[in-house]
N, C-alpha and C positions, 0 to 999 in steps of 0.2 A: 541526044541527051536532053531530057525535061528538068525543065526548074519548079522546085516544091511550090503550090500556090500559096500566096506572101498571104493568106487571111490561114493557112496552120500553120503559118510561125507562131509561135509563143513567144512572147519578152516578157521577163520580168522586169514590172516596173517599180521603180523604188521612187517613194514620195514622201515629205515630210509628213510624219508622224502626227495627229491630231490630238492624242491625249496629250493631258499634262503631264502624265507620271512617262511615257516615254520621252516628250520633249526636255523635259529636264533632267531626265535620265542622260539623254546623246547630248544634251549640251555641258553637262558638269562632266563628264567623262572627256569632250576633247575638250575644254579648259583644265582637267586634270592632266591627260598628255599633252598639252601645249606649252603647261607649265614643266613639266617630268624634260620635255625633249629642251624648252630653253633652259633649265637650271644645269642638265648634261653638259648643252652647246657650252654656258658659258665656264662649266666648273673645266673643261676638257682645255678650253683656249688659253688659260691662264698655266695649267697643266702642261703643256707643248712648253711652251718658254721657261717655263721654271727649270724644267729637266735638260734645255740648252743652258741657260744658266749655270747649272750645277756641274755639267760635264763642261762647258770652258773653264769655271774656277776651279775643279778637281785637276783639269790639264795646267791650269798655271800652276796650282800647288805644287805638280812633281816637278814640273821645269824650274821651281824656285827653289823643292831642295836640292834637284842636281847641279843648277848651278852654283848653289851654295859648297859643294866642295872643294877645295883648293887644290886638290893634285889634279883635279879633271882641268881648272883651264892650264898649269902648269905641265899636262901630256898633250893638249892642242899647241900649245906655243913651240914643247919641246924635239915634239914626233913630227911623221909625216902622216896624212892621213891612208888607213889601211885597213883589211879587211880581218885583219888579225891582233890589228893593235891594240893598244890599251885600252882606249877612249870607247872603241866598236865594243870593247868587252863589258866594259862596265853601260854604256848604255844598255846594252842587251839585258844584261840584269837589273837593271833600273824598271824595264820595260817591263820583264818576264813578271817583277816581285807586284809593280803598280798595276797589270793591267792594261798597260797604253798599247794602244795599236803602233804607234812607234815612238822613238825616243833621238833626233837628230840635233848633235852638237855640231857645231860649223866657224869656221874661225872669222874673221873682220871683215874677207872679202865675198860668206857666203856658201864657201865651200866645206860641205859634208864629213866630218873626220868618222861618226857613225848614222848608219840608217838600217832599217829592217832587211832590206833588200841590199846586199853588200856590195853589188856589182852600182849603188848609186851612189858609192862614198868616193869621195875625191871629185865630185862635181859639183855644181854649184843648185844650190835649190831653187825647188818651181815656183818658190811664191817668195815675195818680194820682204825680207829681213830688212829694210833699214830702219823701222819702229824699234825695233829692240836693238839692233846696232848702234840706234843712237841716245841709249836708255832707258830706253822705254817699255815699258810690260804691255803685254797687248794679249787679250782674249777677243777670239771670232772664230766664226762657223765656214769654212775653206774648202775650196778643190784643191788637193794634190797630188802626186803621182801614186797615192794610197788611195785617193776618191774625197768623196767630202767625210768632213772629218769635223769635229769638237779641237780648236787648239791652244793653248797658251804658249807665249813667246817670251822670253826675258834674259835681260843680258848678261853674259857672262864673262867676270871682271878677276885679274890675277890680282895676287898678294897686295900689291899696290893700288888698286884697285880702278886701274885701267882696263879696259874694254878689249878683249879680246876676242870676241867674237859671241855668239848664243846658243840656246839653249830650246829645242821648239819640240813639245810634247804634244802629240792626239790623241783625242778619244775618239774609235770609231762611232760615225754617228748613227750605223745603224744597230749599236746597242741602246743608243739614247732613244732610236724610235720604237726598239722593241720593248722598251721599258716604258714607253706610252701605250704603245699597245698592248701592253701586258695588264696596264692598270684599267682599260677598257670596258673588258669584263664583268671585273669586281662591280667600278663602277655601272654599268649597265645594268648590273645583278642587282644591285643597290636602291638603283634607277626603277627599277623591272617591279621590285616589291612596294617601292613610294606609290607607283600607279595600282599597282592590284587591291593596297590598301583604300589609295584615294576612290577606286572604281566602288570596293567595297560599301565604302561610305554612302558614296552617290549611289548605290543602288538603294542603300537604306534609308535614306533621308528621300528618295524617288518615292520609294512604297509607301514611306508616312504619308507622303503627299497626296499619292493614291487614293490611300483612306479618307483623307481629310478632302480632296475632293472630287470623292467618288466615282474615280475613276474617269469623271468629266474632261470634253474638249473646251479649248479656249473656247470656241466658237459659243460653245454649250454655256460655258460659263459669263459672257459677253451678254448671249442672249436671257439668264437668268437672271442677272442684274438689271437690264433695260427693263423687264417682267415684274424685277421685283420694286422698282424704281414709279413705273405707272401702276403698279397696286397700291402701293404704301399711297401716294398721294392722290389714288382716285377713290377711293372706300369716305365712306363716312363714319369711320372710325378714327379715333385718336389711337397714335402706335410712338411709344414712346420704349428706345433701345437704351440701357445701360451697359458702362464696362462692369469690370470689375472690383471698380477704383471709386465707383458709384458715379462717375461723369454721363451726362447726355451725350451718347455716341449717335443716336438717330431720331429725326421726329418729324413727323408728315404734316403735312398741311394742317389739317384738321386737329391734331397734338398742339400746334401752335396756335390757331384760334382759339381750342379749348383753354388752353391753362394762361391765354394770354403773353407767348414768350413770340420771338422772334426768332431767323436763323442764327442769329450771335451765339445763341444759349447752347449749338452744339459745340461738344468736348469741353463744358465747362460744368462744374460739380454741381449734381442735382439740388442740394440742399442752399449752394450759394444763390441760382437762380430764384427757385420758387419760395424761400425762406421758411421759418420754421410754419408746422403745422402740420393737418391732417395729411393735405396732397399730398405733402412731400414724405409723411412718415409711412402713407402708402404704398408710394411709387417707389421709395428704399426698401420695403419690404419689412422694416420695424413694424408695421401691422398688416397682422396677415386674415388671411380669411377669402371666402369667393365673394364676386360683384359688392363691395365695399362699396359704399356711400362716401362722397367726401365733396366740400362747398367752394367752389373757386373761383370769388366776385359773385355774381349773380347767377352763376352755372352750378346745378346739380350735378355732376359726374357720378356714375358708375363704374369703378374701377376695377381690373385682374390682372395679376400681375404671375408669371411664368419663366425661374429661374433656366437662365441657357447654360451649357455645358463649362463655357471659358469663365464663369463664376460669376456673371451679368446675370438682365435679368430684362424681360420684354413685357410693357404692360400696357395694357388696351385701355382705351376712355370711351365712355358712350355717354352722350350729353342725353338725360330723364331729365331737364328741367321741364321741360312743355308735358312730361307724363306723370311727374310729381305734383307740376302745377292742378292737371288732370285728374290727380289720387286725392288730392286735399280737397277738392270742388266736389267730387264724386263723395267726400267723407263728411262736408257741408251741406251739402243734398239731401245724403242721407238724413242726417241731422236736421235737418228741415222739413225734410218728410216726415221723422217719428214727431218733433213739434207740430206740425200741421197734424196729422192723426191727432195726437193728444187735443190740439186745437176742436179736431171736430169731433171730436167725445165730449170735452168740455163746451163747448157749441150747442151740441145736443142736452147736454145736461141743462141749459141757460134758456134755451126754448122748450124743453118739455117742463122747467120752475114758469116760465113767464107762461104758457098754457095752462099749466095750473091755477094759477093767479087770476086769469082772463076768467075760465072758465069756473070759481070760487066768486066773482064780483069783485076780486078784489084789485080793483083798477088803479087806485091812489100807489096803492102797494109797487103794481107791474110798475106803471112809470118811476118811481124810485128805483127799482130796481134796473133798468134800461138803463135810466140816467147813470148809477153808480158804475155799473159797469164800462160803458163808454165813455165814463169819465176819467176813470184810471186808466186806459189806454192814451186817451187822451195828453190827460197829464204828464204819461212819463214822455210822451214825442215830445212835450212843451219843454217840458224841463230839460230835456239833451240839446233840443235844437238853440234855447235860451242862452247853452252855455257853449255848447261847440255851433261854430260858426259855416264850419265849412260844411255843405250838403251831404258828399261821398264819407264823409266818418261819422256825421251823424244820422245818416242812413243805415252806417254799420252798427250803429251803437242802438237805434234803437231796434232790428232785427233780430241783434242777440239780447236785450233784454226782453223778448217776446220767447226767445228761447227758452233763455235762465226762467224765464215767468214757469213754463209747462216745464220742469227737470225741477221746482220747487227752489231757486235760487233766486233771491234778490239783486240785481245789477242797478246799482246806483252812481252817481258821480258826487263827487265831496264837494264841499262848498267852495271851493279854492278852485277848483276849475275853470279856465275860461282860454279858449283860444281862439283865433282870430282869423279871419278866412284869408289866410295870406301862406299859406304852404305852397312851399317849394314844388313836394313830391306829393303829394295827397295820395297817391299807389302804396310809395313807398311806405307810410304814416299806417296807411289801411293796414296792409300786411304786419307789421309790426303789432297795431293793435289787435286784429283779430287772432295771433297765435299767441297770444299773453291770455287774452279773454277766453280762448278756448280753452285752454292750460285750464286757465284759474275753476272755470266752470266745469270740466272734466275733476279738478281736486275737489270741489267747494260739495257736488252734485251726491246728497246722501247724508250729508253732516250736521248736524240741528245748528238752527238758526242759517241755515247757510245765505254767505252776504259776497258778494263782490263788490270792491270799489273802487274806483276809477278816474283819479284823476289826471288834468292836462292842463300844465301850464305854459304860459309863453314868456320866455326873459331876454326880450329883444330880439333877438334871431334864434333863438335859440329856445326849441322845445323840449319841456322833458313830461317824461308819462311813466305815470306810479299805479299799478293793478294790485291790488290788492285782495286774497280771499283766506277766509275763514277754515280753508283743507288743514293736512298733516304738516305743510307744512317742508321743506328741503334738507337735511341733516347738515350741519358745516359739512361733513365732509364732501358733499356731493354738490355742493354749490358751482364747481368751476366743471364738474361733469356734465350737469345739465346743458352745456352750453357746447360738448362736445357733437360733431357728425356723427349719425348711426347711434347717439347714447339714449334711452329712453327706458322708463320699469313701466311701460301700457302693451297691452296687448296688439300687437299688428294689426294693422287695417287692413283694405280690400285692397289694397293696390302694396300691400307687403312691407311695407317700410316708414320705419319711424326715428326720429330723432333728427328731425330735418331743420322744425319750426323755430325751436329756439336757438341754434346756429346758424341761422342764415337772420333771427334778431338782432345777434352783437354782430356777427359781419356786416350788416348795414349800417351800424349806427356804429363801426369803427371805419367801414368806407366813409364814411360824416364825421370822422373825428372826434366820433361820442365815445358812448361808453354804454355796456349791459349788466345789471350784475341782479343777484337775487341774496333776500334778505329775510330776517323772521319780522311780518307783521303784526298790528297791534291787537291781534286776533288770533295770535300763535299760528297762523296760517302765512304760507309764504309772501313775498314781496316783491317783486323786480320793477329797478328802477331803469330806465331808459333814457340819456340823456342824447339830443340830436341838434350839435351847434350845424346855425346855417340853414335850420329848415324850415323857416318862416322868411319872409323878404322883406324889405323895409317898411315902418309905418306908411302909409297913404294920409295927405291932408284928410283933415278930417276924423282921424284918430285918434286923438288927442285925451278924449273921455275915455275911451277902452281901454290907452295904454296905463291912463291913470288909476283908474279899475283894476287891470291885472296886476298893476305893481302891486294895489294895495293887496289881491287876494296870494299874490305871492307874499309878500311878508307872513301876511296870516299864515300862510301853507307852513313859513318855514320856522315859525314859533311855535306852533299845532304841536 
């Protein structure tokens, strides 16, 4: 006889389940019958003893009315005990009307006057009467020559109400257990449908799961999170995750450098963190639109923002400051290039007047005319560097008055100006002034008599700078717009975006505790005044005549 080779056996092998939606399928289904099989266990245990209960108090009930009759103990004291007598007879019917498996009366010393069984009357019983012999009621679950049995006991007492002997009734007990197992069933049945309901459930609430996640294993799901945990904070992207509720539910590294928050700021409401304004009226999604522009400290951001399905919403940051910086310089350039052409057309023009000249004899002439020219170049560096002190702003100041000069604008500084080379930020100062200047020059550029004017003072530590030109001018209404991210009425530049210059003006001179604000000047052209406490450093010995000087051109300025 050959034995099958053990590589064609086949086993099945059964192994826990990978998905989610089966794992928590088999798990809710046996915590569904764990619970189905203990609430059975415990409903059935209480069950058993109640129904011994009921059948011992049912047996004392009948043994308390029959010994409540008085011609029964007065036919034990009277008769002998017999299998025809009186007592045997009426027990019988006592027995037959109740239900009891038997019905035995028995006198003082024990001995049977009736039992079921006739041939056991006249002897003494199997179990031990002197609980009720001695008055005593007594329920218990017994062996006796009937088998076990449900009994109650109680004494049975003549006219006078002396003890003559008792009264002992049974309930067979194995009606009392067919009546447990009777109610088995139902219950079971009961039992049977809590679990089909409960499986029901846990299959449905399994399949949601399924859906939701995609039919995915832990394993899969463990490794999705680790994936999505080194993306989020390896990109150089800002990813910033909201609930529903508008709370910071997620933010990557780069989220928090950019908008300047910490890890505290998840699960706390977006609007508490970042406080009012653009960023936050973006990243709530109160403004909508693709790659939003918005200013956060010294950062350009580029915002998108992309509601998710649970009623959140996930929005991306791309820091354009280095490519705004970029767009403005390339828009400066520009702007320097069509000046420089204009410059060398005007150039040519001023060599082919002075060739003229030379070759007319008229020499006296040419040299006035050399001189004039180079003199008014001359002059205006004198007259900026005379009154602004610091080199880097009045390098910027006099470049754009070489501008304004070819665009047909006047850029002048008012008499009241004077500041003193003691800045803080001289970057910060520049930026501020060159996007007012270009503003003003971009309004002023086209309008007769067109004039910019320019001034800077200093009131301790504290600079303020007033651009003034001769344009249209800013409508009340639109005065607190100007100063909004993304708001501008010019045409796009090359690098696509506009309304940067004069929000990132008051955001620095409110990072300085200043102030920005625009007004109608005295030329019906706009105004903005720029106040910047803290951006100058304290006098230096030796100062003493300047500071006297600019007190006095500030009063001037402020009676003007």
């Amino acid at each position: 006889m050959s034995a099958a080779p053990t590589s064609s056996r086949r086993r099945l092998r059964l192994g826990w389940p990978q998905r989610v939606f089966s794992q928590v399928l088999l798990m809710q289904l046996a915590i569904a019958t764990g619970v189905t099989v203990l609430a059975t266990g415990l409903f059935l245990a209480p069950l058993s003893a109640q129904l011994d209960d009921e059948a011992m108090r049912r047996a004392l009930a009948i043994a308390q009315t029959t010994a409540a009759q008085p011609q029964l103990a007065a036919a034990v004291t009277g008769s002998r005990p017999a299998a025809e007598g009186p007592v045997q007879a009426e027990a019988d019917r006592i027995r037959r009307s109740t239900g009891a498996e038997y019905v035995v009366i028995m006198n003082e010393r024990g001995v049977r006057w009736s039992h079921t069984d006739p041939r056991q009357i006249g002897k003494v019983v199997s179990t031990d009467p002197s609980e009720a012999l001695a008055g005593r009621e007594v329920m218990e679950i017994d062996e006796g020559t009937l088998g076990r049995s449900a009994r109650g006991k109680v004494p049975l007492r003549d006219a006078g109400g002396e003890i003559v002997g008792a009264v002992s009734v049974g309930i067979e007990y194995d009606s009392v257990r067919a009546r447990l197992l009777a109610a088995i069933p139902g219950l079971l049945a009961y039992a049977g449908g809590a679990l089909a309901v409960g499986a029901v459930a846990a299959y449905l609430i399994s399949r949601r799961l399924q859906r939701q996640t995609h039919d995915l294993a832990f394993s899969d799901i463990s490794a999705l999170l680790a994936e999505r945990e080194a993306m989020l904070h390896g990109i150089r992207e800002g990813v910033v995750a909201l609930d529903a509720a508008g709370r910071i539910r997620l933010m990557n590294d780069e989220a928090q450098r950019l908008l300047g928050l910490g890890p505290q700021a998840t699960g706390q409401p977006l609007d508490d963190v970042l406080g009012e304004g653009r960023t936050a009226d973006v990243l709530a999604g109160r403004v909508t639109g693709d790659d939003l522009l918005t200013v956060r400290g010294q950062r350009v951001l580029v915002t998108n923002r992309m509601p998710t399905d649970d009623g959140g919403a996930v929005a991306t940051l791309r820091d354009r400051t280095e490519l705004e910086r970029l767009g403005r310089e390339l828009d400066s350039t520009r702007g320097l290039i069509d000046a420089l052409r204009a410059q060398d057309h005007e150039h040519a023009n001023r060599m082919h007047t002075l060739l003229g000249l030379l070759e007319l004899g008229m020499h006296e002439e040419a040299v006035e005319f050399v001189t004039e020219v180079a003199g008014v170049h001359r002059a205006t560096a004198e007259q900026i560097t005379e009154k602004i002190h610091d080199p880097m702003l009045a390098a910027l100041l006099v470049g754009k008055a070489t501008v304004a000069a070819e665009r047909g604008v006047a850029l002048r500084l008012s008499d009241a100006t004077l500041l003193p080379d003691r800045l803080v930020d001289p970057r910060g100062l520049v930026t501020v002034v060159g996007n007012l200047v270009d503003n003003a020059l971009d309004a002023s550029a086209g309008s007769p008599d067109a004039v910019i004017e320019v001034e800077l003072r200093a009131r301790g530590r504290t600079a303020v700078l007033r651009v003034t030109d001769s344009g249209a001018g800013v409508p009340a209404e639109q005065r607190e717009l100007i100063f909004t991210e993304g708001w501008s009425t010019k045409e796009l530049p090359a690098h696509g975006k506009r309304g940067l210059g004069l929000a990132m003006v008051r955001r620095l001179a409110e990072r300085q505790g200043g102030s920005a604000r625009v007004g109608e000047g005295e030329r019906g052209g706009a105004e903005f005044t720029v106040v910047l406490p803290e951006a100058l450093t304290e006098p230096r010995p030796g100062d003493e005549e300047l500071t006297t000087t600019a007190a006095a051109l500030d009063t001037a300025g402020e009676t003007r």
